[in-house]
Structure formats: structure tokens, C-alpha cells
N, CA, C and O of each residue as an XYZ file, in Angstrom:
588
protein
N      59.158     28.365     99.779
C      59.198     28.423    101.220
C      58.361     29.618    101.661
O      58.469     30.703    101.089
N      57.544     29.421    102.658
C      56.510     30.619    103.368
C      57.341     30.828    104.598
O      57.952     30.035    105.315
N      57.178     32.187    104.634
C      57.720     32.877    105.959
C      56.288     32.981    107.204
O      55.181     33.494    107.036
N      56.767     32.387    108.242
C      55.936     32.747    109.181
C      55.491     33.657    110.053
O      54.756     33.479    111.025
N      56.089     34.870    109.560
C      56.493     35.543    110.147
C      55.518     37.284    109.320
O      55.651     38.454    109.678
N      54.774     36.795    108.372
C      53.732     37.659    108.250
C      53.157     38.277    108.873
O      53.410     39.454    108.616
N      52.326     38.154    109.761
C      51.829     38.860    110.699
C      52.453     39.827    111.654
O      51.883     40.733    112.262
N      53.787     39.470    111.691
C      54.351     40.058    112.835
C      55.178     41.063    111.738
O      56.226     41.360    112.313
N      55.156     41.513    110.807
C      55.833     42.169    109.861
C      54.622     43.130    109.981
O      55.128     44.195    110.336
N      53.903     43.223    109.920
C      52.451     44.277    109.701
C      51.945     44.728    110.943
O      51.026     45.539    111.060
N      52.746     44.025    112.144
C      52.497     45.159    113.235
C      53.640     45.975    113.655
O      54.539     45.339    114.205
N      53.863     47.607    113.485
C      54.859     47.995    113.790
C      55.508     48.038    115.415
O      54.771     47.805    116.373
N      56.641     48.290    115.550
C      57.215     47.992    116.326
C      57.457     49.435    117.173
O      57.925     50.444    116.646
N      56.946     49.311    118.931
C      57.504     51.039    119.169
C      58.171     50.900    120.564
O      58.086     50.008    121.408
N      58.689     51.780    120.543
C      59.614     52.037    122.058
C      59.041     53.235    122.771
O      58.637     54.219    122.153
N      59.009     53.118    124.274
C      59.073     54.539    124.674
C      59.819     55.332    124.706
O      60.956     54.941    124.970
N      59.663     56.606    124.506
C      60.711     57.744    124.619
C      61.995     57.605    125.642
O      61.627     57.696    126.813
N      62.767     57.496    125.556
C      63.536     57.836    126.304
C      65.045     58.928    126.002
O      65.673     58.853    124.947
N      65.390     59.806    127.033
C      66.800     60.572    126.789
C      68.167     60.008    126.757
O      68.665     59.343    127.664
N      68.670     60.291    125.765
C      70.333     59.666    125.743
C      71.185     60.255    126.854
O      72.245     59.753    127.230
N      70.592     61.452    127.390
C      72.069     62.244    128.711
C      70.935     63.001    129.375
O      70.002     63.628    128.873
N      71.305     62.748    130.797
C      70.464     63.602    131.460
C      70.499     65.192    131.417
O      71.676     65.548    131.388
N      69.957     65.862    131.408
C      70.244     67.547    131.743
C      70.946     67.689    132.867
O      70.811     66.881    133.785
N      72.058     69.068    132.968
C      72.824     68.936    133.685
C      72.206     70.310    134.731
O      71.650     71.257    134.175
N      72.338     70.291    135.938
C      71.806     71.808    136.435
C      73.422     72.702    136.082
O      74.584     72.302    136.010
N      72.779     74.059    135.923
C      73.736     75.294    135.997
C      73.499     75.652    136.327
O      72.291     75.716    136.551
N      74.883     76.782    137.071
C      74.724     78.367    137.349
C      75.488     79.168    136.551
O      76.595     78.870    136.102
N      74.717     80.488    136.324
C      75.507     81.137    135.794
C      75.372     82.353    136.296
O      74.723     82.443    137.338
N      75.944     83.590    135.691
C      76.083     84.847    136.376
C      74.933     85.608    135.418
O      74.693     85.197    134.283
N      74.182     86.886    136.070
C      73.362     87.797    134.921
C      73.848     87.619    133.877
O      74.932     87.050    133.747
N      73.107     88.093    132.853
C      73.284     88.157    131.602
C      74.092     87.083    131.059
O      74.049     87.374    129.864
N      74.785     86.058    131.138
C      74.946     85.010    130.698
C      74.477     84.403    130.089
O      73.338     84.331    130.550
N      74.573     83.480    128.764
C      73.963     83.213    127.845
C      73.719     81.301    128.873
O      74.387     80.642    129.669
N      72.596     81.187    128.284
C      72.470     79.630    128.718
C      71.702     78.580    127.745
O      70.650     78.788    127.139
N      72.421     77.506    127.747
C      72.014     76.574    126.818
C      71.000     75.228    127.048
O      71.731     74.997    128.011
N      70.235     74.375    127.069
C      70.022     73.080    127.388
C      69.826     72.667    126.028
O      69.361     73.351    125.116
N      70.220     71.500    125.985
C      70.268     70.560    125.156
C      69.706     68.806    125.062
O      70.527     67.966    125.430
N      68.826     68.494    124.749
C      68.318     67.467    125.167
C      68.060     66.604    123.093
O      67.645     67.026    122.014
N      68.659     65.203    123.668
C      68.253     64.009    122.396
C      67.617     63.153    122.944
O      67.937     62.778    124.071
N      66.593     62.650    122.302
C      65.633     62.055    122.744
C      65.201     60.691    121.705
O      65.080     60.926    120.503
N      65.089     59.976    121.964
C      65.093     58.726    120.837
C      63.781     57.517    121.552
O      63.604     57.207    122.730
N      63.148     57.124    120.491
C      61.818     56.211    120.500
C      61.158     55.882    119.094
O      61.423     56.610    118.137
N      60.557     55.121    118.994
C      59.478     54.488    117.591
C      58.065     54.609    118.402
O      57.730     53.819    119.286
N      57.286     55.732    117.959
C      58.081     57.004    117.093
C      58.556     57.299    117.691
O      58.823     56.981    118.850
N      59.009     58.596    116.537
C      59.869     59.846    117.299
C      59.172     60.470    117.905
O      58.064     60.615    117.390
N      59.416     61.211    119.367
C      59.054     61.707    120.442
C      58.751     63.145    119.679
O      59.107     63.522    118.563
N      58.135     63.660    120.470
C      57.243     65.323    120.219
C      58.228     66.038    121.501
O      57.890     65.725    122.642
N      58.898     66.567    121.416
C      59.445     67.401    122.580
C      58.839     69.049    122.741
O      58.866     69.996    121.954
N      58.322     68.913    124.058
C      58.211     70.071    124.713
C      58.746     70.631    125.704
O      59.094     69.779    126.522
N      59.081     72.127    126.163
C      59.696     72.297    127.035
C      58.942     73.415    128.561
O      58.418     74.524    128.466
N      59.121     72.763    129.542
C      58.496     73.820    130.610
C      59.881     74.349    131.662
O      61.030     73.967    131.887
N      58.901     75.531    132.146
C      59.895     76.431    133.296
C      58.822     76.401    134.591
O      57.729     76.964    134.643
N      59.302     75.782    135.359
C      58.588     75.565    136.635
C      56.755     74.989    136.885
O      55.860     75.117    137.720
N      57.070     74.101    135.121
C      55.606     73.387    135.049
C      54.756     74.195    134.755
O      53.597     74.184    135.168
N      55.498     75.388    133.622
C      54.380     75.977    132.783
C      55.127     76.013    131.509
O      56.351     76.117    131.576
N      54.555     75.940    130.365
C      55.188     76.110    129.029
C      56.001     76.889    128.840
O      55.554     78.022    129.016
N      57.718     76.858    128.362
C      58.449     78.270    127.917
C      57.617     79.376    127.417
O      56.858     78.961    126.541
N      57.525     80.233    127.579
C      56.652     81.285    126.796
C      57.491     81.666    125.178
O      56.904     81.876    124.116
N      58.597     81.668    125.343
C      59.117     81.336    123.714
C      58.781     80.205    123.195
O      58.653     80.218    121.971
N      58.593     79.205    123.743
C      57.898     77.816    122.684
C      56.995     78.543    122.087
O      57.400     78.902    120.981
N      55.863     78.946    122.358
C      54.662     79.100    121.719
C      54.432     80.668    121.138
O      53.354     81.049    120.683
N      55.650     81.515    121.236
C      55.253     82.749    121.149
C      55.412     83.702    122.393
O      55.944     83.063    123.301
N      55.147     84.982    122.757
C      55.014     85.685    124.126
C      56.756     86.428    124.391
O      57.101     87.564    124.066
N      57.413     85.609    124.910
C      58.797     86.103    125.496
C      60.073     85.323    124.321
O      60.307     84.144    124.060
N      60.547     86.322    123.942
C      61.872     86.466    122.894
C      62.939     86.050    123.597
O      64.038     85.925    123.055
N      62.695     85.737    125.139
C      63.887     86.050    125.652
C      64.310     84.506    125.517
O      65.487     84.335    125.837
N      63.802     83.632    125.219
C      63.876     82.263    125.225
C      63.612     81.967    124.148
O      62.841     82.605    123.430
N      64.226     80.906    123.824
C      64.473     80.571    121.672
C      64.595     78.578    121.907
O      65.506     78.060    122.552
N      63.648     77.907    121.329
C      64.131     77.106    121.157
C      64.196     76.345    119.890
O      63.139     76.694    119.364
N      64.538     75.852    119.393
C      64.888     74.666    118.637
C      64.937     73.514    118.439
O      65.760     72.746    118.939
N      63.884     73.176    117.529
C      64.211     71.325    117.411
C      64.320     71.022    116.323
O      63.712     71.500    115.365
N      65.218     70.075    116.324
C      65.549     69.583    115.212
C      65.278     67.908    115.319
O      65.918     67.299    116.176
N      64.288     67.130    114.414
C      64.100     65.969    114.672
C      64.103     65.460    116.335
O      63.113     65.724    117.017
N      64.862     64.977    116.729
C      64.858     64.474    118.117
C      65.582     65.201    119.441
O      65.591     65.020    120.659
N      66.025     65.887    118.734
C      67.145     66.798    119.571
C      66.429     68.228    120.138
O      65.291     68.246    119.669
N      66.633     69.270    120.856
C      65.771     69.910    121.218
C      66.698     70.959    121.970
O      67.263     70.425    122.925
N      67.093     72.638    121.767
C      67.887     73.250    122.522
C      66.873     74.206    122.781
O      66.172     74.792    121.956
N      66.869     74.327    124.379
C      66.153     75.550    124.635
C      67.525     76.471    125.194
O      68.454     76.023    125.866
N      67.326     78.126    124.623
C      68.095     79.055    124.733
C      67.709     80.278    125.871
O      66.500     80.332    126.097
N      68.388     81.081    126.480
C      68.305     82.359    126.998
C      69.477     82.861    126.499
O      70.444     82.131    126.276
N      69.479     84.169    126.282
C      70.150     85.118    125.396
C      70.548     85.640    126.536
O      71.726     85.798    126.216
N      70.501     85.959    127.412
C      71.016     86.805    128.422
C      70.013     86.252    129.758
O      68.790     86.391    129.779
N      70.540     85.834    130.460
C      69.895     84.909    132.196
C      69.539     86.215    132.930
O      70.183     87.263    132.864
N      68.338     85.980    133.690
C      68.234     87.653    134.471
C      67.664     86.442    135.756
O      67.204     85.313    135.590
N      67.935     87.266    137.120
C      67.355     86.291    138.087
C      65.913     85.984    138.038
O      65.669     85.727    139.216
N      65.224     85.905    137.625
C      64.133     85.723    137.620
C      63.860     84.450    136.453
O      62.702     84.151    136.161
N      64.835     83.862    135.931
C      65.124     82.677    135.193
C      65.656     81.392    136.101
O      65.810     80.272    135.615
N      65.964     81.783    137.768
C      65.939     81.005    138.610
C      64.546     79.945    138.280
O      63.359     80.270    138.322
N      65.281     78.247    137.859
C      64.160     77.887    138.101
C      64.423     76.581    137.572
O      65.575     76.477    137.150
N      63.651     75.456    137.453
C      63.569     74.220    137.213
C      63.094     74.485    135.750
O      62.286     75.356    135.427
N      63.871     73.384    134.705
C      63.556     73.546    133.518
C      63.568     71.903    133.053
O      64.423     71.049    133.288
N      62.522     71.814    132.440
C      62.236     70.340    132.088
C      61.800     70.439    130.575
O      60.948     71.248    130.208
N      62.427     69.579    129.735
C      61.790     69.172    128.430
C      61.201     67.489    128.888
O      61.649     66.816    129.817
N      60.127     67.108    127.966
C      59.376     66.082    127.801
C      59.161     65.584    126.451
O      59.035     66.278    125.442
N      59.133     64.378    126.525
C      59.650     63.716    125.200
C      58.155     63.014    124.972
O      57.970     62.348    125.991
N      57.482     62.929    124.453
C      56.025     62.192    123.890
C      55.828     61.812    123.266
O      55.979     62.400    122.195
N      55.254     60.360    123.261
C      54.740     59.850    121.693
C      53.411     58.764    122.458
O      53.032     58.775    123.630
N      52.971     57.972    121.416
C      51.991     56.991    121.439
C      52.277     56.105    122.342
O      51.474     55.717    123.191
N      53.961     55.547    122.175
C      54.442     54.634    123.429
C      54.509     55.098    124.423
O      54.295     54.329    125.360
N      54.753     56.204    124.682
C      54.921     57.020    126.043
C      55.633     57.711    126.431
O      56.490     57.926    125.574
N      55.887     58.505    127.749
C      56.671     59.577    127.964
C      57.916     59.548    129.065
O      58.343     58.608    129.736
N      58.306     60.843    128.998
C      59.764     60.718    129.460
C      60.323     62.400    129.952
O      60.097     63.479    129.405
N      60.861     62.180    130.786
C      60.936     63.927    131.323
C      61.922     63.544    131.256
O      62.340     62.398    131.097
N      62.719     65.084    131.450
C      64.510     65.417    131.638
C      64.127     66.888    132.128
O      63.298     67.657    131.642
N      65.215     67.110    133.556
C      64.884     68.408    134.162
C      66.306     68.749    134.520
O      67.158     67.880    134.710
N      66.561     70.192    134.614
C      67.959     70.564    135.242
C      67.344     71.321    135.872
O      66.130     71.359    135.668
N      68.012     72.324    136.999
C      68.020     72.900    137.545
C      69.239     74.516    137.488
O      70.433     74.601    137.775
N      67.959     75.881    136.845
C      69.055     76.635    136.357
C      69.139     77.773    137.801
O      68.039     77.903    138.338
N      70.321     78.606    138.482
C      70.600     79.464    139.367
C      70.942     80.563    138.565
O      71.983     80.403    137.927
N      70.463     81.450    138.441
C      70.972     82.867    138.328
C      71.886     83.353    139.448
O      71.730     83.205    140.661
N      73.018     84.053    138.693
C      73.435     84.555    140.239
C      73.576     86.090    139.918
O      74.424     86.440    139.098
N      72.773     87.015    140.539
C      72.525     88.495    140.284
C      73.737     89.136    140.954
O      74.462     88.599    141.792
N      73.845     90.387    140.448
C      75.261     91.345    140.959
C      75.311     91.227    142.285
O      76.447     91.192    142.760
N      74.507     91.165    142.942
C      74.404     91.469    144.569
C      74.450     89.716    145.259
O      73.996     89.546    146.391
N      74.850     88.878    144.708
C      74.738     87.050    145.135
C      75.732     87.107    145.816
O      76.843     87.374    145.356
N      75.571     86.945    146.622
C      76.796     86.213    148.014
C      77.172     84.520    148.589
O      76.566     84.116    149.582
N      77.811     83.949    148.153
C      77.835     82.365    148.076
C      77.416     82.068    149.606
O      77.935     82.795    150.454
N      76.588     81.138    150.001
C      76.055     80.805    151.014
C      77.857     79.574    151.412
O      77.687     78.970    152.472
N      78.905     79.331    150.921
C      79.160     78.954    151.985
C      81.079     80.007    151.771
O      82.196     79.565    152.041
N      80.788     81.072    151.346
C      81.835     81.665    151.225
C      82.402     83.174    151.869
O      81.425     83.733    152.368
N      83.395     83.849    151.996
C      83.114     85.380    152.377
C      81.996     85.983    152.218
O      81.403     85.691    151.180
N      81.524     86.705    152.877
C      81.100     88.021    152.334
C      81.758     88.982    151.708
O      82.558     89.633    152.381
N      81.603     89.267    150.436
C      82.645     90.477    149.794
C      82.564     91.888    150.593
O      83.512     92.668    150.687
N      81.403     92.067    151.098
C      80.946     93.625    151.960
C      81.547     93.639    153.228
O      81.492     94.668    153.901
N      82.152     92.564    153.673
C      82.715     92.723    154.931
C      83.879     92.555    154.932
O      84.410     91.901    154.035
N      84.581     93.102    155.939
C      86.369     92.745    155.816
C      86.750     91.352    156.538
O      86.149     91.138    157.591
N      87.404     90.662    156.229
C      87.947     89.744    156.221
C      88.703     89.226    157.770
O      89.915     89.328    157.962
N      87.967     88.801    158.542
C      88.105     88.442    159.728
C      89.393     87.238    160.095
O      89.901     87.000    161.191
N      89.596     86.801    159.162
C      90.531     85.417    159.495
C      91.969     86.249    159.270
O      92.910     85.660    159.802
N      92.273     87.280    158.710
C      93.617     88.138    158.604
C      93.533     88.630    159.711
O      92.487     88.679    160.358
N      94.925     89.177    160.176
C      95.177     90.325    161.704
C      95.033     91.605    160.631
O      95.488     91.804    159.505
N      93.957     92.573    161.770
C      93.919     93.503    161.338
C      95.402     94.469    161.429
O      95.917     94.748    162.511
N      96.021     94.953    159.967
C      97.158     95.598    160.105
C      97.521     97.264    160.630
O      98.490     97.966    160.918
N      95.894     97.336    160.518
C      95.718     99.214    161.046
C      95.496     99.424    162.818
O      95.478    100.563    163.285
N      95.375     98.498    163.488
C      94.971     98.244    165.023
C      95.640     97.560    165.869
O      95.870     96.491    165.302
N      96.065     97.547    166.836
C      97.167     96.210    167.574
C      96.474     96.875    168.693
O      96.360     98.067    168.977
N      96.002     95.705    169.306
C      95.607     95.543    170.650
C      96.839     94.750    171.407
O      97.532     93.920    170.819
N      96.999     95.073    172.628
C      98.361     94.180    173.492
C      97.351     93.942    174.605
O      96.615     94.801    175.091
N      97.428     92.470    174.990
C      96.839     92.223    176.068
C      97.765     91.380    177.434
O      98.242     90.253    177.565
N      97.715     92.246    178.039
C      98.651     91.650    178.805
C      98.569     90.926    180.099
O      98.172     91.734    180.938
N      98.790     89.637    180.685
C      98.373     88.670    181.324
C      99.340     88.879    182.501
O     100.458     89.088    182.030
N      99.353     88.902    183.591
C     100.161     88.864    185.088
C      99.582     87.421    185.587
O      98.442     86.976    185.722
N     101.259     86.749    185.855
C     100.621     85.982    186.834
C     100.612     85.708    187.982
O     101.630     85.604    188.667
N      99.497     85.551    188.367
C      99.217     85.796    190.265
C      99.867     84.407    190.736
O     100.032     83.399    190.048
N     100.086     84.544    191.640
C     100.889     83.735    193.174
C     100.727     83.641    194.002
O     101.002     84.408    194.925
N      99.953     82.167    194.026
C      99.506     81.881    195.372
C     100.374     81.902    196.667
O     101.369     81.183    196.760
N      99.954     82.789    197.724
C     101.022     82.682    198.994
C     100.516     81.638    200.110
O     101.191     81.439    201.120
């Protein structure tokens, strides 16, 4: 018996890249350690690279220590050892191969000693919704009569 199916055995078979979980955005506080984590799966296996605001990590290639990443086969962790605000920023890995490509982006917030939540107190100010307990104002109302 001949298989018909020769030809189609000798052309390999490929997928485009695509990510198993999206990146998640964080915040974190200074110096906070921060993680991303990205798996990436295709025929082939995808080439992962990673950018910070659509320029290369400068730890991918060398330059800044302060960023470490790691890949392992398909999987891919980019690191900060300690977050400083100036790590405010959009972070995207990209997954590449022959079949094609595939982004994954989070979105990271630093929040520096001096961050004040845009929808919360101000810590520098005193607290307006309490009665002040050091002051009592009496206001006192008469009422007039029409004659």
C-alpha cells in the first residue's frame, strides 16, 4: 500500500507566534522588585525580544544592570531589581519567527515617595471630612418676623 500523503510529509508545518496570557500592567512602590513574564508558543519557536517604550531593554543587549532578563526556550522574564520612577513606562516583549509576529505589552507605574493617588486624600493636608476637634465655631441663626 502507498501513502499519499508524501508530499505533504516534506513540507513542514508552522504557526504564528502567539502568547499563552496576556501581560498584566503593575504598580508598584520605589525600589520594588518587578517581574514580567511572558510564554510564547509557534512552529518555530518564536525569538523573543523585549522593549521599554519602543526601544530595546538596555539589559537585553548589555548597558543597564538594572534590568536582567531571561529566556528560557519560549518563556521569557524580564526583571528590575529595584523600580525607580523613571521605569514608568510601557513594556512590551515580541515573539518572532518566519510565520510571524506577536506583541504582549503591560503597562508598569512607579509610585515614588512623594505619589499622591489621583483619586484619594492628600496625606499633606488635614483631613477635611472630620470636625475639626481644636476649633468650634457657633453660628447662630435668629429668626426674623414678619409684622
Amino acid at each position: 500500500m502507498v501513502c499519499g500523503c508524501v508530499g505533504s510529509a516534506a513540507r513542514a508545518v508552522s504557526s504564528a507566534p502567539r502568547f499563552v496570557e496576556r501581560l498584566q500592567n503593575q504598580t508598584v512602590r520605589e525600589g520594588d522588585p518587578v517581574a514580567f513574564t511572558v510564554d510564547a508558543v509557534g512552529v518555530p519557536a518564536p525569538m523573543l525580544g523585549w522593549a521599554k517604550d519602543g526601544r530595546s531593554v538596555p539589559g537585553a543587549g548589555g548597558g543597564d544592570d538594572r534590568y536582567r532578563v531571561e529566556t528560557d526556550g519560549a518563556r521569557s522574564t524580564l526583571a528590575i531589581a529595584a523600580a525607580r520612577p523613571d521605569d514608568n513606562a510601557w513594556f512590551q516583549c515580541t515573539a518572532a519567527s518566519v510565520a510571524g509576529t506577536a506583541v504582549n505589552r503591560a503597562r508598569l507605574v512607579v509610585q515614588g515617595n512623594s505619589y499622591v493617588p489621583l483619586h484619594g486624600p492628600d496625606p499633606t493636608r488635614p483631613d477635611r471630612t472630620r470636625p475639626d476637634t481644636h476649633t468650634h465655631t457657633h453660628v447662630r441663626r435668629h429668626a426674623r418676623t414678619r409684622v
